[in-house]
C-alpha positions in Angstrom: 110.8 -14.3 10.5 113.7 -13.8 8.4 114.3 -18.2 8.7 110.9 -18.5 7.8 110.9 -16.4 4.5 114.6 -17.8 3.4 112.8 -21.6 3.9 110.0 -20.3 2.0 112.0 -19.1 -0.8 113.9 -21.6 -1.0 111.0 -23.7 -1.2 109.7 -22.0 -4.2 113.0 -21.8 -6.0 113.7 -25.4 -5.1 110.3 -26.2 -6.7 110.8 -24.2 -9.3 113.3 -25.8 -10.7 112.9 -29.5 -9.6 109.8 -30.5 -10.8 109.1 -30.3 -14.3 106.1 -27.8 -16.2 103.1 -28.7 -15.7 100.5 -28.3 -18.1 98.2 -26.3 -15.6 96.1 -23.7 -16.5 94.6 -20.8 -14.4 91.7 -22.8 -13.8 93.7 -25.1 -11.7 94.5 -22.3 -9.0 93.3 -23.7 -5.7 93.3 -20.3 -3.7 91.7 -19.9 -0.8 92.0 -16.6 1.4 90.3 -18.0 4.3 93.4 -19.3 5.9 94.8 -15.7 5.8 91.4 -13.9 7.3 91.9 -16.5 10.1 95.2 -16.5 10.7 94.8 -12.4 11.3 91.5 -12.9 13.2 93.5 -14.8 15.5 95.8 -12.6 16.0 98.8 -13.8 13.8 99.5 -10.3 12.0 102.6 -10.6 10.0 103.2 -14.4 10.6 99.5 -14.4 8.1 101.5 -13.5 4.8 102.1 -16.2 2.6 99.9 -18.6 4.7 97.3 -19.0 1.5 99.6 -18.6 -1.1 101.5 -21.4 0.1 98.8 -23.6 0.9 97.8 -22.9 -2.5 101.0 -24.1 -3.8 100.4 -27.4 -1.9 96.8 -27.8 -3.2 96.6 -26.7 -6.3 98.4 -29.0 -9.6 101.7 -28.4 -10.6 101.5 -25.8 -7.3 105.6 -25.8 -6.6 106.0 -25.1 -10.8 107.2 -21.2 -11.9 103.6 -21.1 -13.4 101.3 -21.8 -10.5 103.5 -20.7 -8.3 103.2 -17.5 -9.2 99.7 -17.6 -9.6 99.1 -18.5 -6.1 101.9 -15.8 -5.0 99.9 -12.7 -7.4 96.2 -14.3 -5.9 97.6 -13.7 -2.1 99.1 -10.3 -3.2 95.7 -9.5 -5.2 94.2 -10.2 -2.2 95.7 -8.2 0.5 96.0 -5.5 -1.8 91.9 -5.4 -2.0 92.6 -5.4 2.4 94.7 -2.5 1.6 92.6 -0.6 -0.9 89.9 -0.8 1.8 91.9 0.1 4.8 93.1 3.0 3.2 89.6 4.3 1.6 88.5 3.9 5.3 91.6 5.5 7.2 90.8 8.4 4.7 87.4 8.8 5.3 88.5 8.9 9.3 91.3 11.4 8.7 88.8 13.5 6.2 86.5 14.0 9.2 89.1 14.9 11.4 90.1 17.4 9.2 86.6 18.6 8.9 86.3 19.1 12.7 89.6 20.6 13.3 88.4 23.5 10.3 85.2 24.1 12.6 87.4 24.1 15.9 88.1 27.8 17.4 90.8 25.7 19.8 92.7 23.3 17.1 96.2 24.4 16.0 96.4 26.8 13.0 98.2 25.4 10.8 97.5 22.1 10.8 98.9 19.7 8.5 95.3 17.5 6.5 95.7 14.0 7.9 94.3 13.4 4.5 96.8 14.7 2.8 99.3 13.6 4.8 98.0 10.1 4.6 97.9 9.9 0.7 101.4 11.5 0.3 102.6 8.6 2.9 100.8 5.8 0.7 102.1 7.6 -2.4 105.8 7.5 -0.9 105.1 3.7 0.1 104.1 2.5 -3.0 107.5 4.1 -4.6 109.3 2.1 -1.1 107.6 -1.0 -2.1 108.3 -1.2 -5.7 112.3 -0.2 -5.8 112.7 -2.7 -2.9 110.8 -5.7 -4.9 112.9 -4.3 -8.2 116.3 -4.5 -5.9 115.2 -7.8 -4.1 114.6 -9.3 -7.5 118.4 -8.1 -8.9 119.9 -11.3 -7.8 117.6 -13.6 -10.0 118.3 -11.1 -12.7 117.3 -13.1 -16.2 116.3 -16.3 -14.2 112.9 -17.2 -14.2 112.8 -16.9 -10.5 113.1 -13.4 -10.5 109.0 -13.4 -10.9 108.2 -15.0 -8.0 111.1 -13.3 -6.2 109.0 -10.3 -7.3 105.8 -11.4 -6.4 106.6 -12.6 -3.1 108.0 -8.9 -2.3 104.9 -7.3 -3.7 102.8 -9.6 -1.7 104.8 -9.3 2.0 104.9 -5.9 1.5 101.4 -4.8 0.4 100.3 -7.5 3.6 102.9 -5.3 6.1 101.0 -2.0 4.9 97.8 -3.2 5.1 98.2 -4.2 8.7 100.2 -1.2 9.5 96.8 0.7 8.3 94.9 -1.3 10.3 96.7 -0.7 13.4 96.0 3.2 12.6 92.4 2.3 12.4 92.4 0.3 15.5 91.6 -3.1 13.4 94.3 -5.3 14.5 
């Protein structure tokens, strides 16, 4: 895994910075999230993050340039962050319930911690996690224009890890 995103990277960078700017525009994205719902309908968990975005790069004009690079990295990341917004409304509604039945249960432990709660402060505390490691990870591009899609990448592995992590809670994957 760790091969896999260095080659990636390196890809990007190497893109970056050896083809000229292309005049693309937004318009010229060529995203497609389909590769990524199959990938994890087949099982592929982690190994799906980064499939679309990088097909994207390949597809779409001036794909490998800072520009659309980036665009296809923040369209994947849009995307599983949609999965995870989901996932977790879901997982809450599940853990709301439970919460509801262990209230009404003359045999549950007193003093039961609120899955609810305890689910929203673990997002909360993930969301902090996932943005000082994206800020750290993007240190070493400091005041390159890499440093954006060094970003972006993070944001988009991690918000993928988490949203597989709460589909495994909810059985999903």
């Amino acid at each position: 895994m760790r091969y896999r995103k260095g080659v990636f990277l390196a890809g990007v960078m190497l893109g970056m910075t050896a083809l000229p700017p292309a005049p693309a525009l937004a318009d010229d994205i060529r995203f497609d999230a389909s590769l990524t719902q199959r990938c994890l309908g087949a099982g592929g968990g982690r190994s799906c993050i980064g499939q679309a975005a990088e097909r994207c790069m390949e597809e779409s004009p001036g794909g490998f340039s800072t520009y659309m690079s980036n665009m296809c990295l923040d369209a994947e990341r849009a995307w599983w962050d949609g999965q995870l917004n989901a996932r977790y409304r879901d997982l809450r509604a599940f853990e709301q319930q439970g919460d509801s039945e262990a209230a009404r249960d003359p045999y549950a432990a007193p003093g039961r911690p609120s899955g609810a709660d305890s689910l929203r402060d673990m997002q909360r505390a993930w969301i902090a996690f996932r943005d000082a490691t994206c800020d750290y990870e993007t240190v070493a591009w400091h005041g390159g224009t890499g440093a954006s899609g060094v970003y972006l990448y993070c944001q988009m592995r991690m918000t993928g890890e988490q949203t597989i992590a709460l589909s495994d809670y909810l059985g999903d994957q």
